[in-house]
Backbone as CSV, one residue per row, in Angstrom:
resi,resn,N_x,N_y,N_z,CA_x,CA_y,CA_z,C_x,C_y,C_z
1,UNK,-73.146,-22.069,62.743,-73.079,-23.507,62.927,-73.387,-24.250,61.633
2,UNK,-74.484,-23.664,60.393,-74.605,-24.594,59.893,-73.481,-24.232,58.545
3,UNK,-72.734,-23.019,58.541,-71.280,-23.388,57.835,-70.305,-24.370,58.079
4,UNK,-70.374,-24.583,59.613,-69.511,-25.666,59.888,-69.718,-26.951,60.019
5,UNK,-71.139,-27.132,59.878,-71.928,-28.507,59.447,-71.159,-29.269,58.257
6,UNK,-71.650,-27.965,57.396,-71.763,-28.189,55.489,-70.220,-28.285,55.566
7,UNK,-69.442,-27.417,55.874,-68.085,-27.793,55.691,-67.653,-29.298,56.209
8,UNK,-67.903,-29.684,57.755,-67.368,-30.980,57.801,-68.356,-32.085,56.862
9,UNK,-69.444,-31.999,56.123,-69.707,-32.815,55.337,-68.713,-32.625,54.049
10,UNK,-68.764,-31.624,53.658,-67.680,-31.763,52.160,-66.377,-32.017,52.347
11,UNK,-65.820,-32.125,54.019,-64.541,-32.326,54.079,-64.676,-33.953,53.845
12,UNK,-65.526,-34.107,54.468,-65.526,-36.136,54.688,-65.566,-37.142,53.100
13,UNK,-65.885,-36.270,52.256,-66.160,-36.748,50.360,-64.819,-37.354,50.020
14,UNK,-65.325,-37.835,49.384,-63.973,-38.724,48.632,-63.216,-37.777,47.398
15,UNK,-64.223,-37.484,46.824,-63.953,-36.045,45.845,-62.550,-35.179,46.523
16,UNK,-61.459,-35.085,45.721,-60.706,-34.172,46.169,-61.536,-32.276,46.270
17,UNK,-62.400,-32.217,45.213,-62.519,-30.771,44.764,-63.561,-30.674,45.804
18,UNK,-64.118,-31.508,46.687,-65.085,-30.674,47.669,-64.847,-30.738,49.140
19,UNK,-63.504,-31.815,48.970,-62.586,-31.762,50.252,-62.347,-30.484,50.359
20,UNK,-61.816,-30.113,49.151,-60.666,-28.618,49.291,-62.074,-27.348,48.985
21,UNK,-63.458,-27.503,48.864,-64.119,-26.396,48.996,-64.368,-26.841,50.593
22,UNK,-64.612,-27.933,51.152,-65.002,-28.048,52.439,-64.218,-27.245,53.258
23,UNK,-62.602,-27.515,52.969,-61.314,-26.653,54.032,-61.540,-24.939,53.989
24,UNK,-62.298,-24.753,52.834,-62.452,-23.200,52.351,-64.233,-22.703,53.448
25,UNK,-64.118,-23.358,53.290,-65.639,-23.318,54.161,-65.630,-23.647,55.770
26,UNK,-64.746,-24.047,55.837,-64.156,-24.182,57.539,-63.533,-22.719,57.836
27,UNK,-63.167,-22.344,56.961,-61.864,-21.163,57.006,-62.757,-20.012,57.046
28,UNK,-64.034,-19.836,56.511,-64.636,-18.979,56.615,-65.759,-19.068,57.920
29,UNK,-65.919,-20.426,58.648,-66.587,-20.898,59.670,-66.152,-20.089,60.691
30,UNK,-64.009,-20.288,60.970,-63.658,-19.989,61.723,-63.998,-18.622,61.731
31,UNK,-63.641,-17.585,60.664,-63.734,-16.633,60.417,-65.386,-15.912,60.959
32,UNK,-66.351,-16.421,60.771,-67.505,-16.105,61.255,-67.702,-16.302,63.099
33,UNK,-67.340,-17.611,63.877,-66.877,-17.526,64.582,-65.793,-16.403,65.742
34,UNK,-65.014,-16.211,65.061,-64.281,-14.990,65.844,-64.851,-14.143,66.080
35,UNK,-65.663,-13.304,64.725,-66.081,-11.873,64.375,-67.722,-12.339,65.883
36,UNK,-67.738,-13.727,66.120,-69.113,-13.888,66.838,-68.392,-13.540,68.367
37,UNK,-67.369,-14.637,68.797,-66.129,-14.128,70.011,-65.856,-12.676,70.415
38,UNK,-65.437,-12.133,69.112,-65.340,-10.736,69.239,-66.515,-9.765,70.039
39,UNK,-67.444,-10.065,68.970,-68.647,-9.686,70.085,-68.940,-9.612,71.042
40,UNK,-68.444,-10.655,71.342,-69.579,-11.391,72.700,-68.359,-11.411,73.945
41,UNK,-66.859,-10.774,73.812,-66.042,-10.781,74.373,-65.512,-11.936,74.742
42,UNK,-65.051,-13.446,73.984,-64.874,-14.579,74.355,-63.972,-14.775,73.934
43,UNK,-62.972,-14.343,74.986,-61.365,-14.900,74.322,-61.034,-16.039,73.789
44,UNK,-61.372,-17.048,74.576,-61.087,-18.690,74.906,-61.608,-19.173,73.000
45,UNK,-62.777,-18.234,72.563,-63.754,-19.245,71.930,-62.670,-18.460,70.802
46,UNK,-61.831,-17.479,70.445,-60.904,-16.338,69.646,-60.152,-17.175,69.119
47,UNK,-59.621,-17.677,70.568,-58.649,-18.292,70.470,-57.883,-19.829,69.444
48,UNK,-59.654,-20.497,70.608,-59.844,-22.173,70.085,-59.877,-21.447,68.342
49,UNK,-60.826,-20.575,67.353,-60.940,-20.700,66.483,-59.402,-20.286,65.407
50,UNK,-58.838,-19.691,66.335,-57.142,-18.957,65.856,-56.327,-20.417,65.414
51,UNK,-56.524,-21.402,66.309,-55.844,-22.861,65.877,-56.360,-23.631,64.911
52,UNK,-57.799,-23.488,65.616,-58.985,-24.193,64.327,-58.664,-23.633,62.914
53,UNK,-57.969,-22.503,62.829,-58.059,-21.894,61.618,-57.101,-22.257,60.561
54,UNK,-55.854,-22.387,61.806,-54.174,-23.160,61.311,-54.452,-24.168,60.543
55,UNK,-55.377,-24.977,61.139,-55.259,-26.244,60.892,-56.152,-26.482,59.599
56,UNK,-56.970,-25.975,59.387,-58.006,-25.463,58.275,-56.914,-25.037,56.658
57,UNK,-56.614,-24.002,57.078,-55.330,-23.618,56.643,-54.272,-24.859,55.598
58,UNK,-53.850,-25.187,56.629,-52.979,-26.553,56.121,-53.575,-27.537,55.469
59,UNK,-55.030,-27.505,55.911,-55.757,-29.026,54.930,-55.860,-28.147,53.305
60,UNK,-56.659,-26.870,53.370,-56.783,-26.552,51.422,-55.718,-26.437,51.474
61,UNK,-54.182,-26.244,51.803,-53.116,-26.563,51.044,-52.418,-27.926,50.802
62,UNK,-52.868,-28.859,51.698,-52.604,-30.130,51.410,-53.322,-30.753,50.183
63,UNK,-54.856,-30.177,49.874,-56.025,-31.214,49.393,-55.440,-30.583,47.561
């Protein structure tokens, strides 16, 4: 949780360069997330983070 704190704070900066570390830090949120799903057998939560991730994805290539 608190990767995905710190990430949506550096996404919200005006700074392009900590927007685009923030999207990198979501990406590894999601990534921590799953490997937690995985565990714990939670498809739903696999899943939500499989989109969360897309979308993560597309912002460091936009920023």
């Amino acid at each position: 949780m608190i990767t995905t704190i710190a990430a949506a704070w550096l996404v919200a900066s005006k700074q392009a360069d900590r927007r685009h570390c923030g999207f990198w830090l979501f990406i590894l949120s999601n990534v921590l997330w799953i490997a937690w799903g995985v565990q714990a057998a939670a498809p739903a939560l696999i899943a939500m983070q499989l989109g969360l991730a897309a979308m993560n994805i597309r912002g460091a290539i936009k920023t």
